[in-house]
N, C-alpha and C positions, 0 to 999 in steps of 0.2 A: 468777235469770232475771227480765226486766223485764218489768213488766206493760204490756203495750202493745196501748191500743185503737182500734177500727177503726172509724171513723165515718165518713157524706156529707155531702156538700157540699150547704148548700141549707140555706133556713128563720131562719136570723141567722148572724152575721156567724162569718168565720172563729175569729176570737179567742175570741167569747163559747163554742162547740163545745169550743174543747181549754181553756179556762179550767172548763168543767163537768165535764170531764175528769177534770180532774187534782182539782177536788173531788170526786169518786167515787174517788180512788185510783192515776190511771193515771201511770205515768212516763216515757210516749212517745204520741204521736199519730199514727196514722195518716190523713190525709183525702183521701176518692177525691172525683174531682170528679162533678160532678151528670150524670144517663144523657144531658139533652137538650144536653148543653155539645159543642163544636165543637172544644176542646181535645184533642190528641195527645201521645203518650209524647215527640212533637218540641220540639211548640210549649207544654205547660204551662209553661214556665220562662218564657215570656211575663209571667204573671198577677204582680203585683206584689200580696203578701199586705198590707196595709194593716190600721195600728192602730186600733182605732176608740176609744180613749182607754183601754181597759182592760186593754193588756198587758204593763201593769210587774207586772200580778198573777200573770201566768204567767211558769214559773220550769220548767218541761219540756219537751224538743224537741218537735218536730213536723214534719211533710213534707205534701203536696201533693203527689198521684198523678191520675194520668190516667185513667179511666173504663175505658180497654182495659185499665190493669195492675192496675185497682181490683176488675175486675170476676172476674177468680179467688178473689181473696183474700177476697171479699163472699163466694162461694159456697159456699168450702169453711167462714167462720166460720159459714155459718148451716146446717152441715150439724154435729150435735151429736156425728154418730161419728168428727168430723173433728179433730185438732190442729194450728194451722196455728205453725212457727216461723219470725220474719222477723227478719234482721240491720240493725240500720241502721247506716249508717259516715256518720262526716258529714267532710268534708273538706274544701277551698280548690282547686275541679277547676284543675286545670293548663292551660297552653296555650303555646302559641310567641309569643303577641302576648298583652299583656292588657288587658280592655277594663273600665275602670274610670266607672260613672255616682255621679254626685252629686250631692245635690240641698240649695238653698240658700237663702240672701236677701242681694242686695247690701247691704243695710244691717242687717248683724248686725256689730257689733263684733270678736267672736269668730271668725267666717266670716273679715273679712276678712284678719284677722293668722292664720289658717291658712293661707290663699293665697296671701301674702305668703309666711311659711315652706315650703308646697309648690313654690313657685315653679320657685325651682335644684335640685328632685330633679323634677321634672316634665321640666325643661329637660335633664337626664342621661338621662333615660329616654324620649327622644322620639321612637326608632327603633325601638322595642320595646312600646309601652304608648298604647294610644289611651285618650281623654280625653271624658266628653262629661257637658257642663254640664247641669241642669238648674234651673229658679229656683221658688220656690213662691209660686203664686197659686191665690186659693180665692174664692168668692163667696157674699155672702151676698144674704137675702132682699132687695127691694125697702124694706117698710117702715124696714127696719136698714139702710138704703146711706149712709155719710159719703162726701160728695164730697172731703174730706181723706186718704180710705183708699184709695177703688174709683173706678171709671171703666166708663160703662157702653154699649153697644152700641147700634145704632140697635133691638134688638128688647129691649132691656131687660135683656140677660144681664150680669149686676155681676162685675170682674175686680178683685181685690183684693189686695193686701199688707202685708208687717205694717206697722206703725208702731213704730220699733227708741226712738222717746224718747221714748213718752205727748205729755204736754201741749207736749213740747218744738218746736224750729220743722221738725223733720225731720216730714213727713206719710209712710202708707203709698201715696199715690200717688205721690209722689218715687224711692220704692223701687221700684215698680213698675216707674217709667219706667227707672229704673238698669238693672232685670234685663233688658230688650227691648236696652238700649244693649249690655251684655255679651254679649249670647246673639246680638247683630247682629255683634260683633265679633269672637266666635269664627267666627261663622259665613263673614265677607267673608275672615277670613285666616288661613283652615285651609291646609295646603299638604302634599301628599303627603311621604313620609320616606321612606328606605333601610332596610328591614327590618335590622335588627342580628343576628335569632336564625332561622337557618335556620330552615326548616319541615318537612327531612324529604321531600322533594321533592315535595313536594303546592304550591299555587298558592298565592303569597306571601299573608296578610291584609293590609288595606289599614291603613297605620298613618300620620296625619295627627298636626299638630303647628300649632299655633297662637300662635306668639312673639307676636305683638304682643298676643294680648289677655292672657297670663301678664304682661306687661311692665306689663300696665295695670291688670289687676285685682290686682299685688302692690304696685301707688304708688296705687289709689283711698282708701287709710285715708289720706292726705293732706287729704281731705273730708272735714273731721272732724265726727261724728254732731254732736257739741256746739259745730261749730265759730261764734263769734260774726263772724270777719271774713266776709262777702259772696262775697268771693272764692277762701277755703277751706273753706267750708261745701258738706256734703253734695248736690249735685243738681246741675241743667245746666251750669251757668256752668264749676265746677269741673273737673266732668267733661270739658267740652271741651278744657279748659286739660290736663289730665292725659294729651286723646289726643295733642292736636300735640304735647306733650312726646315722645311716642314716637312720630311720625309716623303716625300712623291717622288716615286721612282725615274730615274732622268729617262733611262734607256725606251722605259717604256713607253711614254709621253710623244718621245722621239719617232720609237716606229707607230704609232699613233699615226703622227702628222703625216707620215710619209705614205702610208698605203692609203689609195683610193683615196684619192685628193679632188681626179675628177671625174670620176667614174658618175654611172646612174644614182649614185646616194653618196655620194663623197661629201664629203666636208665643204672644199671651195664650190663645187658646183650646184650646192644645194643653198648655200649661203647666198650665191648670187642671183637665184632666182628667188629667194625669199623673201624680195622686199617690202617692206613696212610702209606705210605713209611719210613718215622722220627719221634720220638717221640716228634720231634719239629718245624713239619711240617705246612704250611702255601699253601693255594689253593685258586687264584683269579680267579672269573669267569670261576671253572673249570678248570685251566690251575696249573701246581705246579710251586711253585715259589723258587727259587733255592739262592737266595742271603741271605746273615746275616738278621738274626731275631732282626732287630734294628726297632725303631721306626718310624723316618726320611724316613729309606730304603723304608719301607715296604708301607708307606703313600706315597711316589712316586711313587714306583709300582700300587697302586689302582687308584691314578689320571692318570695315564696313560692307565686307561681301560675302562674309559668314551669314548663314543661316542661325547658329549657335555660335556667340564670341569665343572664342577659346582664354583661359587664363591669363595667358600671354599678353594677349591683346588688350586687357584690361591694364594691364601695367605698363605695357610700351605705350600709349595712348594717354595715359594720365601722366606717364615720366614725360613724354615730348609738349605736353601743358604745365609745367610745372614753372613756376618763374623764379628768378633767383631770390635769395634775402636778401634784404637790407638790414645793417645792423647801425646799432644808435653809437654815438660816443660818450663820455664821461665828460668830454672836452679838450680841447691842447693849448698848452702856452705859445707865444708868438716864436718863442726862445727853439721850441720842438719843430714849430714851422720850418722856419729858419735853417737848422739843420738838417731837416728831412730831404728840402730842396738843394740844398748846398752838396748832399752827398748823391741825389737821384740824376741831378742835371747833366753833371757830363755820363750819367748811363744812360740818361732819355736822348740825350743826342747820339749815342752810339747806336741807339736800339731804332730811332730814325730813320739814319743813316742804311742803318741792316734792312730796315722793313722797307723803305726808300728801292733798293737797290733788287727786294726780292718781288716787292708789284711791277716794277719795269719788265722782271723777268715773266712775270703772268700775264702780265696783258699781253708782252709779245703773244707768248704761249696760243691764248684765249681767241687773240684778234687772229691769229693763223689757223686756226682750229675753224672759228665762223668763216673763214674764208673758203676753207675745206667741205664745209657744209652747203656752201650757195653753188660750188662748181660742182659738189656729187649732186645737189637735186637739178642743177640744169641739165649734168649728164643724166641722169634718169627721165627728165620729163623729156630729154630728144631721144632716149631707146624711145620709151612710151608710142611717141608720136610716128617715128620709121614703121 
């Protein structure tokens, strides 16, 4: 039997409660939310449990209850003649549509060639599986504001993004502006879809699908983070170039970005209060989803949250299981050897040399990128804590 304990909500941070936890022993969390909370057995699935930089050290489940269902199980532990047993299942809840959030940075190396590869299973699952972006902006103090990172409001509130190349020519305001340009373009060319997975006769879910901005955030690594030509380099110019490519209207996208930026529902100010647990966070049906942010991964995780599989899912699921062939030979002479290597050798050394030259350029990329990652969650776990 698991030793599983029952703690409130309130006082420090969710993490640090079941991180003290589980150094006293325990290897389940239970946490009710606090008596004065407005939250319900409906609406807790609202509250997005956020890291505050310390939860690679917890290593034990945990859940988050509601005050109504918390408030039995508080009464019967603190009544000593009492034993209370509770089952936790943890699962991937089901549904007929699934609603998949994300949260990201247009200029992350790695993001982008995920999008790129989610692209054409996104594009399969369009009638079945809604999509909704979200980009990470955080703000720092006044004294600490680079006008290369943040951009700041006429009341002084600092909206800020990472910087994906340190000293290099890409700024975190560039990125910034990228994620307003995305999040304007799902938004102008989202468009209703034909449910694909009956519901059971209950009232369809409303399932949207957005081609043009899938079309455009899987050709933006085009803009390349290190790019030195003007006109493929990271930020506006580019970007524009990339919409007309797909037909998305530039003008419009534009005044998009610019009104109500930070208004009560704007764009940056609604980004930056909406953070996730990870800057590289992914949430299916509500539920956070905890495996590599691979494309394969994550398109298994969604089909396993239908209720009713859809077609689609049958196929993307048994293509991302499929392994290559191997084919036999007839045999070759020493002679064909010989030649074969004689004529590859100076292209395997050029091709070397080429792949040689473009990992150096990734890993900078990569290692800049995690470093961007460890200073936004320390800046977030010290908002948190103020």
């Amino acid at each position: 039997m698991l030793r599983v304990f029952l703690v409130q909500r309130g006082g420090c941070s969710f993490v640090t409660k079941v991180m003290v936890a589980q150094l006293k022993g325990a290897e389940a969390v239970i946490m009710v939310d606090h008596p004065e909370s407005e939250y319900t057995s409906a609406t807790i699935n609202r509250i997005v449990v956020a890291d505050d930089g310390h939860g690679h050290a917890v290593n034990i489940p945990s859940i988050l209850i509601a005050k109504e269902d918390g408030g039995p199980l508080l009464r019967a532990a603190r009544d000593p003649e009492n034993s209370v047993v509770v089952e936790l299942a943890w699962f991937m809840p089901p549904d007929h549509v699934v609603l998949v959030d994300m949260w990201m940075s247009s200029g992350s190396v790695t993001q982008q060639r995920f999008m790129r590869d989610f692209a054409p299973k996104r594009a399969a699952l369009k009638g079945a599986m809604q999509f909704v972006p979200h980009y990470n902006v955080f703000s720092i103090t006044a004294g600490g504001k680079d006008e290369q990172t943040c951009e700041q409001d006429p009341n002084g509130n600092s909206y800020c993004a990472e910087d994906p190349d340190g000293p290099g020519p890409v700024t975190g305001l560039e990125v910034l502006n990228e994620n307003i340009r995305q999040l304007c373009i799902h938004e102008l060319y989202t468009a209703d879809q034909t449910a694909e997975v009956s519901n059971a006769g209950r009232s369809q879910n409303r399932v949207q699908y957005a081609k043009e901005y899938w079309d455009y955030v899987s050709r933006i690594s085009k803009c390349a983070i290190d790019g030195v030509d003007p006109k493929h380099a990271f930020g506006k110019t580019c970007s524009h170039r990339i919409m007309r490519e797909n037909g998305i209207d530039v003008d419009k996208v534009e005044e998009c970005a610019a009104e109500d930026r930070y208004g009560k529902s704007g764009k940056l100010r609604t980004s930056r209060r909406n953070w996730a647990w990870s800057t590289r966070a992914v949430r299916i049906n509500g539920w956070r989803y905890t495996g590599e942010v691979d494309a394969d991964l994550i398109t298994r995780a969604i089909c396993s949250a239908f209720i009713t599989l859809p077609d689609a899912c049958k196929d993307l699921v048994e293509a991302g299981l499929q392994q290559p062939q191997v084919y036999g030979s007839d045999g070759v002479t020493f002679s064909d050897v010989l030649t074969v290597l004689l004529i590859t050798a100076p292209v395997g050394l050029i091709a070397a040399c080429i792949y040689k030259r473009s990992l150096l350029n990734h890993m900078r990329l990569s290692l800049r990128e995690e470093v961007m990652l460890e200073v936004e969650a320390a800046m977030g776990a010290y908002k948190q804590m103020g």
